[in-house]
N, CA and C atoms of all chains as a GROMACS GRO file, in nm:
protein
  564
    1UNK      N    1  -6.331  19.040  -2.954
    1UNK     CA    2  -6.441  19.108  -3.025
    1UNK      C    3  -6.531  19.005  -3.091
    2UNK      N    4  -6.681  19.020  -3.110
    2UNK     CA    5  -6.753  18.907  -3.160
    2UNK      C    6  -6.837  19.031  -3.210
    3UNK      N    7  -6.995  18.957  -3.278
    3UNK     CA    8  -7.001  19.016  -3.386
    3UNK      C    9  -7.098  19.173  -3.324
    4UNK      N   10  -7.126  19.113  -3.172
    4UNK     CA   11  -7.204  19.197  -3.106
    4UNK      C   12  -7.115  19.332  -3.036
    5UNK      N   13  -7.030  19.306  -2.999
    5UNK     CA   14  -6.941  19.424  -2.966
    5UNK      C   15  -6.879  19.494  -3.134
    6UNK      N   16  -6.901  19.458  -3.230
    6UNK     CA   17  -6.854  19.492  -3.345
    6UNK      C   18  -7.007  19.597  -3.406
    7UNK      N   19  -7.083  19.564  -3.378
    7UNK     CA   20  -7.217  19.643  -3.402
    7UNK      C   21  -7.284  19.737  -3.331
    8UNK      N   22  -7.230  19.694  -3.173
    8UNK     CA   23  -7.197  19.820  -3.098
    8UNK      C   24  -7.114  19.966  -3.143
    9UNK      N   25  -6.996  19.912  -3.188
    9UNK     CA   26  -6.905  20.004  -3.235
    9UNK      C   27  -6.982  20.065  -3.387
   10UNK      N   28  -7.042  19.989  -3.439
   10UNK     CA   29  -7.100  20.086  -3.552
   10UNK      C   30  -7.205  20.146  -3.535
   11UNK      N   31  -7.256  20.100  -3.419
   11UNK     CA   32  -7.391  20.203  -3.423
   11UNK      C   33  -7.340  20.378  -3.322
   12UNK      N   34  -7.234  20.289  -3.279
   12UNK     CA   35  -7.148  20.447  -3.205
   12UNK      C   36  -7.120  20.552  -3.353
   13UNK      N   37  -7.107  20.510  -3.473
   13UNK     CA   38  -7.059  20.593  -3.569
   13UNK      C   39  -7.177  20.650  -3.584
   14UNK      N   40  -7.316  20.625  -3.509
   14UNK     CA   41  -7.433  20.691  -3.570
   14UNK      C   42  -7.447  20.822  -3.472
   15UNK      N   43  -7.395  20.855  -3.391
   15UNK     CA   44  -7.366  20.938  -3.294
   15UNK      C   45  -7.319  21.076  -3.373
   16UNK      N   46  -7.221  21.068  -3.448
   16UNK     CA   47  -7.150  21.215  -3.557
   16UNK      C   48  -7.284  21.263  -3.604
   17UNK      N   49  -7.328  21.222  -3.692
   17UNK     CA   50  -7.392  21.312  -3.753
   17UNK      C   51  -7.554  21.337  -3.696
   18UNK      N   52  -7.544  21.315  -3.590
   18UNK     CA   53  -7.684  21.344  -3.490
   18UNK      C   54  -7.601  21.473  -3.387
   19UNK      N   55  -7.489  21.449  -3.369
   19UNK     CA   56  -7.425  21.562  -3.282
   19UNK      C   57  -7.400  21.706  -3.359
   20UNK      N   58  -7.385  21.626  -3.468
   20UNK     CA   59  -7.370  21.766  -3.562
   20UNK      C   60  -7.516  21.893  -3.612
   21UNK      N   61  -7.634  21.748  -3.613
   21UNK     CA   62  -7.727  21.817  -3.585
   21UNK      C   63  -7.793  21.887  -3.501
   22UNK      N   64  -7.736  21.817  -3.370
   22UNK     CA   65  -7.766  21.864  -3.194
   22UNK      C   66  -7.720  22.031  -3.218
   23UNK      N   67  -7.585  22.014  -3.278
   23UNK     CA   68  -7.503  22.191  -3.239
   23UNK      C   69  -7.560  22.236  -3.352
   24UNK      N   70  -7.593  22.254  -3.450
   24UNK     CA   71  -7.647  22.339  -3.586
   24UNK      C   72  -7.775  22.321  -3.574
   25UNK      N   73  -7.845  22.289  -3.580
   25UNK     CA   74  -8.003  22.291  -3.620
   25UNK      C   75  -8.068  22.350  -3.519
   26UNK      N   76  -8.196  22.405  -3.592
   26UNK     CA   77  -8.271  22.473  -3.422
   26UNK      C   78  -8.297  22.392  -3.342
   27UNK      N   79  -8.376  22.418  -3.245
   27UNK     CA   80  -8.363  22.338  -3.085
   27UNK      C   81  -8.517  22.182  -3.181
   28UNK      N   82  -8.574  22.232  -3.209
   28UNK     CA   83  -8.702  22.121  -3.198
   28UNK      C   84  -8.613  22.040  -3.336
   29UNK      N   85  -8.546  22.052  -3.426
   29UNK     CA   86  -8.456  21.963  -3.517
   29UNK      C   87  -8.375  21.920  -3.400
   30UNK      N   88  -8.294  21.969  -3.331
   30UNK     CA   89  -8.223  21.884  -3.240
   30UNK      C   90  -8.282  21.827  -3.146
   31UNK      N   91  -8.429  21.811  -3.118
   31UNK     CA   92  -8.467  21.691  -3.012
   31UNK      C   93  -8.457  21.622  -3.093
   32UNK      N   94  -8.515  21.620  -3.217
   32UNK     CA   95  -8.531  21.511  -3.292
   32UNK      C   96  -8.399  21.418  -3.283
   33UNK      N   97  -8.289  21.445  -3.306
   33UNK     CA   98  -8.201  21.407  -3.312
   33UNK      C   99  -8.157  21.343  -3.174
   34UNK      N  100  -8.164  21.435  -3.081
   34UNK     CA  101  -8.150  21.388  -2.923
   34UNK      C  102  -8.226  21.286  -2.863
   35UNK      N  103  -8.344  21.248  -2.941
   35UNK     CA  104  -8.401  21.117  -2.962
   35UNK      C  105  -8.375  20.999  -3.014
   36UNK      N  106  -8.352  21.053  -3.147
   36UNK     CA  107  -8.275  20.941  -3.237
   36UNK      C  108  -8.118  20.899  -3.127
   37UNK      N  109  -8.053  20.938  -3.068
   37UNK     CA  110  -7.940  20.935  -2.984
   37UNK      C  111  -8.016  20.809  -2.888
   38UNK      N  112  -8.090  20.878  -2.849
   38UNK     CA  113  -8.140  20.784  -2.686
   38UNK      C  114  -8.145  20.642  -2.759
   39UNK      N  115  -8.220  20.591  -2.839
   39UNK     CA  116  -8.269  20.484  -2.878
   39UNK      C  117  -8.160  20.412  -2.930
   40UNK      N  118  -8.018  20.488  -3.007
   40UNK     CA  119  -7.900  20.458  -3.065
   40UNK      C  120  -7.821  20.426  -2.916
   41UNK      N  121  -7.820  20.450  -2.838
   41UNK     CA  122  -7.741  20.407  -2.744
   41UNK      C  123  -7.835  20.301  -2.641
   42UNK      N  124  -7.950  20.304  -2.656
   42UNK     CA  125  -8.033  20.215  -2.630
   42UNK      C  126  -7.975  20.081  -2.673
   43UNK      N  127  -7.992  20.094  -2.782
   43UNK     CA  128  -7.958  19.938  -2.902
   43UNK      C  129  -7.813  19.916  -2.873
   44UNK      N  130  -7.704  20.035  -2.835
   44UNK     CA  131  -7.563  20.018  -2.840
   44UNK      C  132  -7.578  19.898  -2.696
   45UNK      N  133  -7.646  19.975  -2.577
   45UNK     CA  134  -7.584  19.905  -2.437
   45UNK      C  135  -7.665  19.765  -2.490
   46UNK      N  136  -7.761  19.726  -2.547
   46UNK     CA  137  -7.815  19.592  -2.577
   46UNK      C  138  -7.726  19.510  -2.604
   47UNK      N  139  -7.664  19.546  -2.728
   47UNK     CA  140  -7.548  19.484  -2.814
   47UNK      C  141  -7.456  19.465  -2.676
   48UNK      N  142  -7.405  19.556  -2.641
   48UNK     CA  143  -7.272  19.559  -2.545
   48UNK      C  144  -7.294  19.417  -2.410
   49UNK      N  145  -7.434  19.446  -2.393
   49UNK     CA  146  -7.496  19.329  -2.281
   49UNK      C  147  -7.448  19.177  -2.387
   50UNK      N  148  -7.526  19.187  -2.466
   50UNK     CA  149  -7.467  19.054  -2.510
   50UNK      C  150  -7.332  19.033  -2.557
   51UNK      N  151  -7.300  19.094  -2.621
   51UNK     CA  152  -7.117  19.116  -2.669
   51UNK      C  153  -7.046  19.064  -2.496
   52UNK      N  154  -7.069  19.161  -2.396
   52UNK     CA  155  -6.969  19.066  -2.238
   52UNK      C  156  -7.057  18.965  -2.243
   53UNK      N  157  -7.136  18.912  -2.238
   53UNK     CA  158  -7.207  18.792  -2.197
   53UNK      C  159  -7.245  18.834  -2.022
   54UNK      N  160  -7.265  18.939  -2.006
   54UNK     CA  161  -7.329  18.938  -1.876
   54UNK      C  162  -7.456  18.973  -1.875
   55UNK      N  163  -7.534  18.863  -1.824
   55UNK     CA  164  -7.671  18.898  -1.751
   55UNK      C  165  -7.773  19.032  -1.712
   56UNK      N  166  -7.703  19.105  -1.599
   56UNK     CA  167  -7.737  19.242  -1.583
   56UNK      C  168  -7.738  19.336  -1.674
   57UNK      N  169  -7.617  19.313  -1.710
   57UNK     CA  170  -7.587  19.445  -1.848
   57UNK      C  171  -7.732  19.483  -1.890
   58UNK      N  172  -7.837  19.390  -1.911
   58UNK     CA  173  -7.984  19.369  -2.016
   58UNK      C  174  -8.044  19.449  -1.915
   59UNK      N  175  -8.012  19.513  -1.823
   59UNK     CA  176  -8.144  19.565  -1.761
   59UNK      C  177  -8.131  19.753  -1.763
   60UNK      N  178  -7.991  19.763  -1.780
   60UNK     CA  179  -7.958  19.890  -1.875
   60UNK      C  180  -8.058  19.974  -1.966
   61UNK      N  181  -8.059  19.886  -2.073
   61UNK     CA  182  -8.096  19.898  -2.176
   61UNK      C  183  -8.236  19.942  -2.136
   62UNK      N  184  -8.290  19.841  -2.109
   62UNK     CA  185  -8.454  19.903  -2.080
   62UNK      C  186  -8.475  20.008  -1.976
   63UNK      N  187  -8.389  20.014  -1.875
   63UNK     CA  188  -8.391  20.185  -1.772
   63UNK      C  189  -8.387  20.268  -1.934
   64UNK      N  190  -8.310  20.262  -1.982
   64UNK     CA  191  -8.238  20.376  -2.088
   64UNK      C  192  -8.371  20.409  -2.202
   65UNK      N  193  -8.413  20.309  -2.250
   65UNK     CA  194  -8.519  20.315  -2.341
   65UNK      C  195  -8.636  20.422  -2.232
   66UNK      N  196  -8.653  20.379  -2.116
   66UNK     CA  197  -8.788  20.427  -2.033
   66UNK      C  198  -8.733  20.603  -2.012
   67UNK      N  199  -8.584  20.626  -2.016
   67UNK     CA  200  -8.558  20.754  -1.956
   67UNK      C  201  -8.568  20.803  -2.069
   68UNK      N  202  -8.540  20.788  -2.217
   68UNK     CA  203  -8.516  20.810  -2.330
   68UNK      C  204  -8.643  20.889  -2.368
   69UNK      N  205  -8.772  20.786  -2.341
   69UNK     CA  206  -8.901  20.838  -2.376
   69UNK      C  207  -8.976  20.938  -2.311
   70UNK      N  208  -8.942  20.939  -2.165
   70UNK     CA  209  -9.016  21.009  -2.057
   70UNK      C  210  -8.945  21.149  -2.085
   71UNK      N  211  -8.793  21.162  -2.129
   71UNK     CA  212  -8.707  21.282  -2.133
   71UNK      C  213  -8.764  21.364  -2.278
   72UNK      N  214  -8.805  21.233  -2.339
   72UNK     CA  215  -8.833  21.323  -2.494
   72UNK      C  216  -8.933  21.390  -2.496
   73UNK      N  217  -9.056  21.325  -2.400
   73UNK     CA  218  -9.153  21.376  -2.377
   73UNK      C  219  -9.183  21.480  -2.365
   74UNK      N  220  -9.093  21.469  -2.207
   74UNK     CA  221  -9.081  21.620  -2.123
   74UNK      C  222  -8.987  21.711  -2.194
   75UNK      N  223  -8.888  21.749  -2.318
   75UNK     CA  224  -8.850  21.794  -2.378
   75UNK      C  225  -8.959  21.844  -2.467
   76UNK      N  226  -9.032  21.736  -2.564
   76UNK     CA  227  -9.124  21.816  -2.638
   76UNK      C  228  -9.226  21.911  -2.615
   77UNK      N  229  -9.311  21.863  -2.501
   77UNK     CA  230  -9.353  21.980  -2.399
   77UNK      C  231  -9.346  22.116  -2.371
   78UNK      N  232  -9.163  22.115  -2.322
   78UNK     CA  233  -9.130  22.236  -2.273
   78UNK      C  234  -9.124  22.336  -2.411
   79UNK      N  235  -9.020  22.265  -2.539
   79UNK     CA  236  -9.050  22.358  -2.639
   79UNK      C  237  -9.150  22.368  -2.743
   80UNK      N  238  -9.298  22.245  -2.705
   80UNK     CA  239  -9.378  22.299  -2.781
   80UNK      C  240  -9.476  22.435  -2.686
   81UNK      N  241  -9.446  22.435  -2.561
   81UNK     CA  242  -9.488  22.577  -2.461
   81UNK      C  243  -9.422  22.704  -2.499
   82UNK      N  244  -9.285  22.703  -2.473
   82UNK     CA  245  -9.225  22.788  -2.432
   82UNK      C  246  -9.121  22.871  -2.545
   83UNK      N  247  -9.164  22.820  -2.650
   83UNK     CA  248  -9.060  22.864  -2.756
   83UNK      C  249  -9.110  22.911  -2.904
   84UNK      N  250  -7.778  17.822  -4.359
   84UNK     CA  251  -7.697  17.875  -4.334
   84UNK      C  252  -7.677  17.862  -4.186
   85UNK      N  253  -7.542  17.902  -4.120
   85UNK     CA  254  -7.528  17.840  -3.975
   85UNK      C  255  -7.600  17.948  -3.903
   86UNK      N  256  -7.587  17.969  -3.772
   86UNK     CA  257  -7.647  18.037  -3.691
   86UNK      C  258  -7.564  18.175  -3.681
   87UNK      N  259  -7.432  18.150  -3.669
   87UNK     CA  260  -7.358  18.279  -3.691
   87UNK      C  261  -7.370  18.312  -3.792
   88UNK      N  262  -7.381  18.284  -3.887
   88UNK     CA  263  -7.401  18.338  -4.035
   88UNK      C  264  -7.538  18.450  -4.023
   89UNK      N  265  -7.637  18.362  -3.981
   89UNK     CA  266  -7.788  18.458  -3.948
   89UNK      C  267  -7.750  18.567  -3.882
   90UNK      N  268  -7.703  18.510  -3.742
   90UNK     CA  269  -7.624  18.687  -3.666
   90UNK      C  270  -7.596  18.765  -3.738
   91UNK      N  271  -7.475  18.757  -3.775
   91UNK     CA  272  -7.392  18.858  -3.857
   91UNK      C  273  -7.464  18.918  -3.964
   92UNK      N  274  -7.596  18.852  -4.052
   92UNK     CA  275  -7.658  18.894  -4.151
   92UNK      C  276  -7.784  19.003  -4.048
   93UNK      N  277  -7.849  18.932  -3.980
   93UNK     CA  278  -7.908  19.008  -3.877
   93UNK      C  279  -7.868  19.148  -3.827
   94UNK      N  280  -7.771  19.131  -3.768
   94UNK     CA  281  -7.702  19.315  -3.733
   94UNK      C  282  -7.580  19.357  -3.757
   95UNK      N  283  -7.558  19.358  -3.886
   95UNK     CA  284  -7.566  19.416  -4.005
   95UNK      C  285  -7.611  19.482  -4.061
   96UNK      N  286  -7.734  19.391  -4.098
   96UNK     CA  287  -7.878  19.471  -4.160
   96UNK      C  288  -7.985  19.594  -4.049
   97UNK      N  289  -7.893  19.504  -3.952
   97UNK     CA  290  -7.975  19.672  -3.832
   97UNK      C  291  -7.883  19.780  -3.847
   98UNK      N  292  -7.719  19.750  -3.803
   98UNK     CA  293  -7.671  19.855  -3.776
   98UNK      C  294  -7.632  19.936  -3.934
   99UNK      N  295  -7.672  19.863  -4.032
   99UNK     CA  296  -7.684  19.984  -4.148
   99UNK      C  297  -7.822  20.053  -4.198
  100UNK      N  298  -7.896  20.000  -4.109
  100UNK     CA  299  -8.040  20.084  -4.100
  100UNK      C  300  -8.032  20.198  -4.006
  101UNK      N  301  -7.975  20.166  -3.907
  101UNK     CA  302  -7.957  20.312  -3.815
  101UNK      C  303  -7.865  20.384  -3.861
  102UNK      N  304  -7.797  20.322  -3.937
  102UNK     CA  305  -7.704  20.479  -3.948
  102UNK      C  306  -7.723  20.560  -4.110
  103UNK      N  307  -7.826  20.444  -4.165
  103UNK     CA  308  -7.894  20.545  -4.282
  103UNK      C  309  -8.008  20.639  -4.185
  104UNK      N  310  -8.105  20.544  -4.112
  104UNK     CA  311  -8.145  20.686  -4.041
  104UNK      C  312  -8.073  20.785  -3.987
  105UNK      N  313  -7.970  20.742  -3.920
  105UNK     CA  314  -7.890  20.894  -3.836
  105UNK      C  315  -7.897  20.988  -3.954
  106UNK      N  316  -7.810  20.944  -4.064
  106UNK     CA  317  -7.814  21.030  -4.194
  106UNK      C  318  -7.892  21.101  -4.238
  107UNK      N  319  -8.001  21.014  -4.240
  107UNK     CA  320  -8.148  21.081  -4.270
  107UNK      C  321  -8.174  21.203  -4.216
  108UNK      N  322  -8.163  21.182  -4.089
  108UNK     CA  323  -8.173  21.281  -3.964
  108UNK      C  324  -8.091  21.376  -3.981
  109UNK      N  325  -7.944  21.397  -4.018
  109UNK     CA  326  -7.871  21.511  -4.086
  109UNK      C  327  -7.883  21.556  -4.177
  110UNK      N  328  -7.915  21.496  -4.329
  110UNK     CA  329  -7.969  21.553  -4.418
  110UNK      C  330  -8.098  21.618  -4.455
  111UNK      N  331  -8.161  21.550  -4.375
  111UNK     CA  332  -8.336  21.600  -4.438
  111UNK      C  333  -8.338  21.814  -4.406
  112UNK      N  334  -8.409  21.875  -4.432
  112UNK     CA  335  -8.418  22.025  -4.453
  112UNK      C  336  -8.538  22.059  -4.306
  113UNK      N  337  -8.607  21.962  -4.278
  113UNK     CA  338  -8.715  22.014  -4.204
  113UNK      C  339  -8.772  21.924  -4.123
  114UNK      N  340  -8.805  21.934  -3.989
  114UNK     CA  341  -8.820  21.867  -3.872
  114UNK      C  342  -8.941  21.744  -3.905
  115UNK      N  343  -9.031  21.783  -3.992
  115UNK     CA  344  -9.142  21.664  -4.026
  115UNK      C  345  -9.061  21.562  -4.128
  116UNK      N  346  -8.971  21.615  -4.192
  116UNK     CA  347  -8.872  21.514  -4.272
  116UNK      C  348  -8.826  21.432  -4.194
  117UNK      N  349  -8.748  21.483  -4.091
  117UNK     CA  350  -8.627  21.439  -4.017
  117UNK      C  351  -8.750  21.326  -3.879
  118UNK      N  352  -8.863  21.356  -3.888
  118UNK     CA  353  -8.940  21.262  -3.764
  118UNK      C  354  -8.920  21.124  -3.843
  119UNK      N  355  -8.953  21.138  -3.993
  119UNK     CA  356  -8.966  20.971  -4.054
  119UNK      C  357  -8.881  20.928  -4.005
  120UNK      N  358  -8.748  20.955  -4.032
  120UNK     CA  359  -8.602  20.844  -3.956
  120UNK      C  360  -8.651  20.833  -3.871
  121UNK      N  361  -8.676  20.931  -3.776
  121UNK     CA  362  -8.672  20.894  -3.595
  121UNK      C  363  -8.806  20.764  -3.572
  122UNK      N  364  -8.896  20.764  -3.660
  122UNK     CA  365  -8.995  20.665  -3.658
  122UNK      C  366  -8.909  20.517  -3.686
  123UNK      N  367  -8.865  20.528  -3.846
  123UNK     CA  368  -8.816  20.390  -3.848
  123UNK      C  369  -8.711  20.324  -3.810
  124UNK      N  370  -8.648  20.456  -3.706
  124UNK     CA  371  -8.504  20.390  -3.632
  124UNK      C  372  -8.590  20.315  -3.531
  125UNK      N  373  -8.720  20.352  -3.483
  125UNK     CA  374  -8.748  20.284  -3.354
  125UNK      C  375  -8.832  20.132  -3.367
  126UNK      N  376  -8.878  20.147  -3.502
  126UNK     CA  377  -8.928  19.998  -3.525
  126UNK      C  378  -8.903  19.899  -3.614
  127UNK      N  379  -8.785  19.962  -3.686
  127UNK     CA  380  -8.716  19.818  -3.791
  127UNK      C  381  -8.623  19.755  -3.731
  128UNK      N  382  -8.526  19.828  -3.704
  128UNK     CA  383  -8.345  19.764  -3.637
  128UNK      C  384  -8.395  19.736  -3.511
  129UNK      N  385  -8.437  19.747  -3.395
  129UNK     CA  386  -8.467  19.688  -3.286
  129UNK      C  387  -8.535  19.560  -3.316
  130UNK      N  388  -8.590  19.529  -3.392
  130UNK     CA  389  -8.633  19.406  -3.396
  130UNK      C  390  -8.541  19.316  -3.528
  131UNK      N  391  -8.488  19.342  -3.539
  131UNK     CA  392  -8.338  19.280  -3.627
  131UNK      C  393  -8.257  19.221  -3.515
  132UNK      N  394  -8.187  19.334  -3.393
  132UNK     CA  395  -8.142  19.330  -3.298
  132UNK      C  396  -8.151  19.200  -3.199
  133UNK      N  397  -8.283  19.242  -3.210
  133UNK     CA  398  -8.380  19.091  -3.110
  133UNK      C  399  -8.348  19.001  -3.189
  134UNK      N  400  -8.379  18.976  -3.272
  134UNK     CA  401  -8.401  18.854  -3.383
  134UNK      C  402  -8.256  18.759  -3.345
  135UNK      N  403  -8.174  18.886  -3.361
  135UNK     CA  404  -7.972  18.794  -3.415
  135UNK      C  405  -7.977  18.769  -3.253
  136UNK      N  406  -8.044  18.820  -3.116
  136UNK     CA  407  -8.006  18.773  -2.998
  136UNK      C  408  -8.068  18.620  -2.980
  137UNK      N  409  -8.197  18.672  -3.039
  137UNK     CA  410  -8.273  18.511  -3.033
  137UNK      C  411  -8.242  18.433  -3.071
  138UNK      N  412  -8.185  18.413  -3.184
  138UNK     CA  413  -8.065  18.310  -3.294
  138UNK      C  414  -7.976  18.266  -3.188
  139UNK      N  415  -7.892  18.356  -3.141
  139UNK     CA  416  -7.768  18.327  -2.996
  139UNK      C  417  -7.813  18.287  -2.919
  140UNK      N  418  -7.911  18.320  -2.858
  140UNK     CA  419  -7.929  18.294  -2.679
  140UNK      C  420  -8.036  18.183  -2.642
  141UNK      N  421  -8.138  18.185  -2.791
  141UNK     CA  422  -8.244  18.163  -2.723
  141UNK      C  423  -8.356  18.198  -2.649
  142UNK      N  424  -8.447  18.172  -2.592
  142UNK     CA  425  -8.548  18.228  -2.448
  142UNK      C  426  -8.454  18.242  -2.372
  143UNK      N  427  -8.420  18.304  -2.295
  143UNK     CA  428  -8.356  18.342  -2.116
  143UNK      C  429  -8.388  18.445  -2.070
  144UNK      N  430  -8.336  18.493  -1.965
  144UNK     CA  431  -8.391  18.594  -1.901
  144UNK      C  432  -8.317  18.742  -1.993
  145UNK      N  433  -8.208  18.723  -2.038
  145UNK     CA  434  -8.113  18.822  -2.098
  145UNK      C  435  -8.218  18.883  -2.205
  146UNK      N  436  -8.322  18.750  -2.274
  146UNK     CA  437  -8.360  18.787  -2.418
  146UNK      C  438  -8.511  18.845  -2.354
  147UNK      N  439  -8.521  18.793  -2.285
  147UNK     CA  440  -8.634  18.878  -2.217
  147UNK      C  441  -8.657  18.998  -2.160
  148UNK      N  442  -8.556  19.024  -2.124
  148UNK     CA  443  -8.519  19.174  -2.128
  148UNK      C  444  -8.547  19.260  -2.271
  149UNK      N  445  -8.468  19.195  -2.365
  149UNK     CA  446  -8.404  19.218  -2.446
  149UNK      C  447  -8.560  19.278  -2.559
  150UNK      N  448  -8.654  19.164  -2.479
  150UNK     CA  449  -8.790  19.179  -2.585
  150UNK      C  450  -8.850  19.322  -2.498
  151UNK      N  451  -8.859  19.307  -2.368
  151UNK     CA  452  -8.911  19.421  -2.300
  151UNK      C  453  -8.860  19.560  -2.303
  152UNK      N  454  -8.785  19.576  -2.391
  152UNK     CA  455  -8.629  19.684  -2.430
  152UNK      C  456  -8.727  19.734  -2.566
  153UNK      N  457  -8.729  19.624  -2.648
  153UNK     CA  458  -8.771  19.629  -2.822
  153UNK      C  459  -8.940  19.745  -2.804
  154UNK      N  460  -8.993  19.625  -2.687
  154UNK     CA  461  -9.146  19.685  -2.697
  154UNK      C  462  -9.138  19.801  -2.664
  155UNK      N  463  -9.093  19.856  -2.545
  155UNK     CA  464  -9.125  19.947  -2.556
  155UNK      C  465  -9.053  20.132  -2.623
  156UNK      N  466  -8.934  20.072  -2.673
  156UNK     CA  467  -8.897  20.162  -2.799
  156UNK      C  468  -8.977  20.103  -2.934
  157UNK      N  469  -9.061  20.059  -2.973
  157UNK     CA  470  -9.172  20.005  -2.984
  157UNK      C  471  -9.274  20.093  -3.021
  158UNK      N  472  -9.324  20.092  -2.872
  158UNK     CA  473  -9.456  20.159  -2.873
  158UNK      C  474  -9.405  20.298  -2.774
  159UNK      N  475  -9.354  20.314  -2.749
  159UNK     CA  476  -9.295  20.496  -2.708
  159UNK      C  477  -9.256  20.561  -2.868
  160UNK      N  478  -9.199  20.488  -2.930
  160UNK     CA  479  -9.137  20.545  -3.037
  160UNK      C  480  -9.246  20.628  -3.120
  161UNK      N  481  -9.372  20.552  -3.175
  161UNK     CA  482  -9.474  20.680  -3.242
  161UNK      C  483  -9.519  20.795  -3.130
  162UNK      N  484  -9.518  20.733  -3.002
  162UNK     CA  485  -9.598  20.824  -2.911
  162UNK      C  486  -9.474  20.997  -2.867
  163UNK      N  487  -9.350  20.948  -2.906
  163UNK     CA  488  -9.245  21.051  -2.924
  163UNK      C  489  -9.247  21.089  -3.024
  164UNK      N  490  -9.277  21.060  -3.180
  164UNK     CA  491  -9.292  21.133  -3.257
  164UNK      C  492  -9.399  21.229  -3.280
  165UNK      N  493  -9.528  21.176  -3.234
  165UNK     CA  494  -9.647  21.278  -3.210
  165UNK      C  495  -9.599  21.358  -3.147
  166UNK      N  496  -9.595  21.383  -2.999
  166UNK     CA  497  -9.523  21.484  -2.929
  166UNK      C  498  -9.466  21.555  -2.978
  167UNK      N  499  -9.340  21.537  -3.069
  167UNK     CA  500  -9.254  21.638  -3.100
  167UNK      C  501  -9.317  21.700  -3.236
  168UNK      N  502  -9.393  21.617  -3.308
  168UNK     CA  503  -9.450  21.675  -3.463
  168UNK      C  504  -9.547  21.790  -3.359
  169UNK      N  505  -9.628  21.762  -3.277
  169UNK     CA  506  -9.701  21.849  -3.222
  169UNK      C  507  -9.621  22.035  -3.190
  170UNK      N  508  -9.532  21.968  -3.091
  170UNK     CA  509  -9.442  22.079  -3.037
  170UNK      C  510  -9.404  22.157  -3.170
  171UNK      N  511  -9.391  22.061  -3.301
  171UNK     CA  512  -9.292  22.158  -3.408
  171UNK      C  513  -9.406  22.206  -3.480
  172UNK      N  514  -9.512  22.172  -3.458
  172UNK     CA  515  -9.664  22.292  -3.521
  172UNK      C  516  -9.669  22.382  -3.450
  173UNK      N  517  -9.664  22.345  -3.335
  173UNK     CA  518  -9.712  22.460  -3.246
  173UNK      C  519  -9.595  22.551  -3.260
  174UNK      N  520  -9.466  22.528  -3.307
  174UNK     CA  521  -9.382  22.657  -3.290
  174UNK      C  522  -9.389  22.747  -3.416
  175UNK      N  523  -9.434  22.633  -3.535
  175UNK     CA  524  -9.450  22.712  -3.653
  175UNK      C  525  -9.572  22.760  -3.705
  176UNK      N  526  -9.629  22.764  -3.600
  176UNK     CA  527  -9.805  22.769  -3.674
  176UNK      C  528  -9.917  22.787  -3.567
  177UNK      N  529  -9.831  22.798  -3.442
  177UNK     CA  530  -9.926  22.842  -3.303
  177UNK      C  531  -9.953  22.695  -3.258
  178UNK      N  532 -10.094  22.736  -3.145
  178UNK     CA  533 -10.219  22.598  -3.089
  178UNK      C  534 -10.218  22.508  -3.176
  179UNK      N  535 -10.244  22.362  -3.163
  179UNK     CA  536 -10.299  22.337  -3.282
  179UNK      C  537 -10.477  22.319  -3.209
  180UNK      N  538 -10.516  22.356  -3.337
  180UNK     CA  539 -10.707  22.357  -3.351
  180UNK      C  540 -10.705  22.517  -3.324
  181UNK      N  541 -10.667  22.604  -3.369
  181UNK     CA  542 -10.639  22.719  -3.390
  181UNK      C  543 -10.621  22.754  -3.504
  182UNK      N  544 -10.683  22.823  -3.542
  182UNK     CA  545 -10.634  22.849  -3.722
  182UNK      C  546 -10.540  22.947  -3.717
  183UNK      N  547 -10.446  22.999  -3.782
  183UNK     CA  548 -10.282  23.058  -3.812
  183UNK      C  549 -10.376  23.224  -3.859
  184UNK      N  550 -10.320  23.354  -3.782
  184UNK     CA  551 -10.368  23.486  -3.823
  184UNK      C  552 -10.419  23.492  -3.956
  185UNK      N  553 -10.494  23.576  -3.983
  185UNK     CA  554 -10.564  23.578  -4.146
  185UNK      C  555 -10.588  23.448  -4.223
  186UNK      N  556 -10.628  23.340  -4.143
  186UNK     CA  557 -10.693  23.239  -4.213
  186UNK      C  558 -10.843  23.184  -4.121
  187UNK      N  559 -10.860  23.256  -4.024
  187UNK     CA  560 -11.020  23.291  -3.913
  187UNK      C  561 -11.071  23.276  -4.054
  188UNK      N  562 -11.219  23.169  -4.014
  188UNK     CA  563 -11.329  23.209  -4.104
  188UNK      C  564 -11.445  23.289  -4.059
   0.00000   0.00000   0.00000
């Protein structure tokens, strides 16, 4: 463990209380949250790329950030239409 | 101070910024509350993040990624909060550029 796989693991603790908001809160409070998620696991696979020391791992991260934004998008969309 | 020392002070100071935002994000009462976190999760700790990699690695291709990762949670990050502040008017208050029933002039 080094200090980057150790900050991985704490930003995983940021996951609870965004899930808790995912299942309780209405749907447009839980994108919010389902956002805040994307970007939290964004930063997690970053950390995790450097924590193994592998190369590729880094290209994760930025697919994840691009699906993160395009999904939130198209999420905000549908329930600022349809709801 | 050494270089690991900077790391460790580096993300640290990120990963207890995100998880006061996550918090944020559970506690706040109302969706325009709860956007501030989602704003400053996307542009303080990502660049903390970068910072403690740049300390380690240096320029390489890893950290270059790593910058092309930052930017654009970055600059998506306000352009997702508009979106959704939008979507959460429009559910509480109709169109926006529409004025809300009995307020027509």
């Amino acid at each position: 463990m080094n200090a980057f796989t150790i900050a991985a693991l704490g930003l995983l603790a940021g996951f609870v209380p965004l899930g808790v908001v995912v299942l309780r809160a209405r749907e447009v409070d839980a994108l919010v949250a389902l956002e805040l998620c994307g970007v939290l696991a964004t930063l997690c696979l970053m950390c995790l790329g450097e924590g193994f020391h592998r190369g590729v791992y880094f290209d994760v991260p930025v697919i994840a950030a691009v699906t993160t934004w395009i999904g939130g998008l198209v999420f905000a969309r549908f329930l600022g239409r349809y709801l | 101070m050494s270089g690991n020392a900077i790391v460790d002070v580096l993300l640290g100071v990120a990963v207890a910024i995100e998880l006061l935002c996550c918090l944020g994000v559970a506690v706040m009462r109302n969706v325009y509350d709860r956007l501030h976190y989602l704003s400053a999760a996307t542009s303080v700790a990502p660049f903390l993040i970068l910072a403690a990699l740049l300390v380690r690695e240096g320029l390489s291709s890893q950290t270059l990624d790593a910058i092309a990762t930052v930017a654009i949670l970055f600059i998506a990050g306000p352009l997702l909060v508009h979106a959704t502040a939008r979507a959460a008017r429009r559910i509480d208050y109709g169109r926006p550029g529409v004025a809300p029933k009995g307020k027509e002039e």
